[in-house]
N, C-alpha and C positions, 0 to 999 in steps of 0.2 A: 504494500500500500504506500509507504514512503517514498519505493521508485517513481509513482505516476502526482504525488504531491510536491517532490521537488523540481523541475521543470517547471512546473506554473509559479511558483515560489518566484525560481529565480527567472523569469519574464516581467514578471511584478517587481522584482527588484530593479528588472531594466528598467520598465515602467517612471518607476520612481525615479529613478536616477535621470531619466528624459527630463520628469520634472523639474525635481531639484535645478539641473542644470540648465533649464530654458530660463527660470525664474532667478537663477545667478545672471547669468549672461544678460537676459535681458535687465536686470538692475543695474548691472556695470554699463549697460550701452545709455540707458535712461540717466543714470549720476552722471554721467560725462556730458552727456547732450544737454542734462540742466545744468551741472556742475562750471560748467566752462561761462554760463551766461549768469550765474549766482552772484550776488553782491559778496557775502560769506563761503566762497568756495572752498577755503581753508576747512569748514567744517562739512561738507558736502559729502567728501570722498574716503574719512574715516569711519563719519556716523556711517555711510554707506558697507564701508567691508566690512563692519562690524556687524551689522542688520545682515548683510548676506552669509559671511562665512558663519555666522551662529547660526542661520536657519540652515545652512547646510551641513553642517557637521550635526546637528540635532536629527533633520533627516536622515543623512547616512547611516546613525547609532540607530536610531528605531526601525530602517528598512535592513542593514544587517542584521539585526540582534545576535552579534555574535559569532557568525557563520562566516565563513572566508570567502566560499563561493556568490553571498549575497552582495556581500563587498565590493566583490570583483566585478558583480553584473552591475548594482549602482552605481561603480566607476566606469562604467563601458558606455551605460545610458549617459554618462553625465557628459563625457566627453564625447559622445554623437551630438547630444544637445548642446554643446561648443559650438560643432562644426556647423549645425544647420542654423546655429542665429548666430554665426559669424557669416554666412553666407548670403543669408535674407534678411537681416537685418540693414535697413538704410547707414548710409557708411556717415559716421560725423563730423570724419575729416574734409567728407566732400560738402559737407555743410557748411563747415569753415571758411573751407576755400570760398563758395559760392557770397557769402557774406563777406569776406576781403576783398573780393572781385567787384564786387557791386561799389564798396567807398572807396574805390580808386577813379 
């Protein structure tokens, strides 16, 4: 019975791990894109990794609970969900530019 409950386990763990790390990534790409126009930016970027890496490390402990394999798989989701909102995500550096471009 264990054989056919682990497998879904660790899907779920990937699962998770998509989450966790769409919900990083996209707070990193959101802190930067407010953070860069904040009158207070100083404080922007540490309340922010502070708010992320605690909800993600909180995540990882209760989707592994313990398990190396569940680990492995929330770090697998996490870093696909890297790649796909590093890739669809609107880029902020092009926002930059577009904004220097225009007051020149």
């Amino acid at each position: 019975m264990m054989n056919l409950v682990e497998p879904l386990l660790l899907a779920l763990a990937f699962g998770g791990g998509l989450v966790l790390g769409t919900a990083f990534h996209l707070g990193l790409w959101w802190t930067v894109r407010c953070g860069l126009d904040a009158k207070r930016s100083a404080l922007w970027f540490p309340a922010s990794l502070l708010l992320r890496m605690g909800g993600t490390l909180a995540g990882f402990y209760l989707i592994g609970a313990g398990r190396w394999e569940r680990y492995m798989a929330c770090l697998a989701g996490f870093l696909v969900a890297r790649m796909l909102v590093t890739r669809f995500a609107p880029s902020v550096t092009a926002r930059a530019h577009r904004s220097t471009a225009r007051a020149s």
